[in-house]
C-alpha positions in Angstrom: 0.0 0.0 0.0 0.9 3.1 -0.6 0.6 6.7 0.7 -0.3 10.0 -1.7 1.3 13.2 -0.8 -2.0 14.3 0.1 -2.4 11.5 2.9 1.3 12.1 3.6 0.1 14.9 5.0 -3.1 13.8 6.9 -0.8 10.7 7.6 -3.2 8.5 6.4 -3.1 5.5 4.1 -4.1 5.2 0.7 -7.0 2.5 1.0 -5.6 1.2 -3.2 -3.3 -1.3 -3.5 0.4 -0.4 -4.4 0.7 1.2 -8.0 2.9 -0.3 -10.4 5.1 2.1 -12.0 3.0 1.6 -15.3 -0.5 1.7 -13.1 -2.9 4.6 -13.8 -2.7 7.3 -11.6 -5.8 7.3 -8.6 -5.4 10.9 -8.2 -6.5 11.7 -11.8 -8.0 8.3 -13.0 -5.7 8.3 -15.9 -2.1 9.8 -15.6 0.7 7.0 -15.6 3.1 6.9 -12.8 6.9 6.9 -13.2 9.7 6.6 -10.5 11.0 10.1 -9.5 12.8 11.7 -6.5 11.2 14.4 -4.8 11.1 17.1 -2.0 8.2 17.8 0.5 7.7 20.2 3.0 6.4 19.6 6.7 5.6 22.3 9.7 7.7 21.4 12.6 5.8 23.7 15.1 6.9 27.1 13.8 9.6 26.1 11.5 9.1 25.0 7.7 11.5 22.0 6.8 11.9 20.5 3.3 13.1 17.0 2.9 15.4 16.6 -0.4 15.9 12.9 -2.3 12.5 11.0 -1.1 11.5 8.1 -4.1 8.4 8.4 -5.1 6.1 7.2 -8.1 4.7 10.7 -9.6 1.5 11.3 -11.7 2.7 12.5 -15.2 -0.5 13.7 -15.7 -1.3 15.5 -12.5 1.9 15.3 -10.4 0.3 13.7 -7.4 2.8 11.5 -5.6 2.9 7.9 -4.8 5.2 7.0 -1.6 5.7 3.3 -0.6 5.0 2.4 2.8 8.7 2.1 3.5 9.4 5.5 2.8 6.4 6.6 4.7 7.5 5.6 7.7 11.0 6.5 7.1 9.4 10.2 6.8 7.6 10.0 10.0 10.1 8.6 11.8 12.2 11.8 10.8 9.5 13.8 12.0 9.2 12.0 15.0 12.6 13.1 15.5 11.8 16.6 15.1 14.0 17.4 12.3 17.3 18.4 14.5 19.3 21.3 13.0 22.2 20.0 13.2 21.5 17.0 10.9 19.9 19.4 8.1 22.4 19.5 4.9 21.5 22.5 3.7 19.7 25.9 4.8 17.4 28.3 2.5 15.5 30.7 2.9 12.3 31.2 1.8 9.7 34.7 1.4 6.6 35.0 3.1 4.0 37.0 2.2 0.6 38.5 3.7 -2.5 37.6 2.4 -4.3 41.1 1.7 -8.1 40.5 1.1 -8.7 44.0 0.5 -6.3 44.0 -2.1 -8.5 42.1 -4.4 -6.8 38.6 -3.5 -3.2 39.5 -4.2 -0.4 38.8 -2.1 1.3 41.8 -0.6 4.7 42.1 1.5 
């Protein structure tokens, strides 16, 4: 079985049966899946870390990702650890903007 980014998130399981590299996507009903390396992001209270090199089967179609149970469970067990700084490889940093609603729905700064 396998998680979607999606339930990555929620940290729940996909209820499908493991898609084969050539399977149809779920996401999308359609898109075909090939083996890729990705990065996600997770909220570690108020810090945003990004996790580089994580296998994945990605939706050409759609992009939606496909994470074995494996590597699910590698990632939580990362976050169970709570991400310490000192084993990060790399540091970036990112913008962050305010939402402005009276500005029509654009982002301001």
């Amino acid at each position: 079985m396998t998680l979607s980014e999606r339930d990555l998130e929620q940290q729940e399981p996909v209820t499908a049966p493991a898609p084969a590299p050539s399977a149809a996507c779920t996401s999308c009903s359609g898109g075909t899946l090939a083996a890729e390396t990705v990065k996600a992001a997770f909220w570690e209270g108020e810090r945003l870390v990004v996790v580089d090199g994580i296998p994945a089967l990605v939706c050409r179609t759609c992009g939606e990702k496909y994470y074995e149970d494996e590597t699910a469970m590698r990632l939580d067990l990362m976050r169970g650890a709570g991400f310490a700084p000192e084993k990060a490889v790399q540091s970036m940093t990112v913008p962050v903007f305010r939402f402005d609603a009276s500005a029509g729905g654009k982002a301001g700064g």
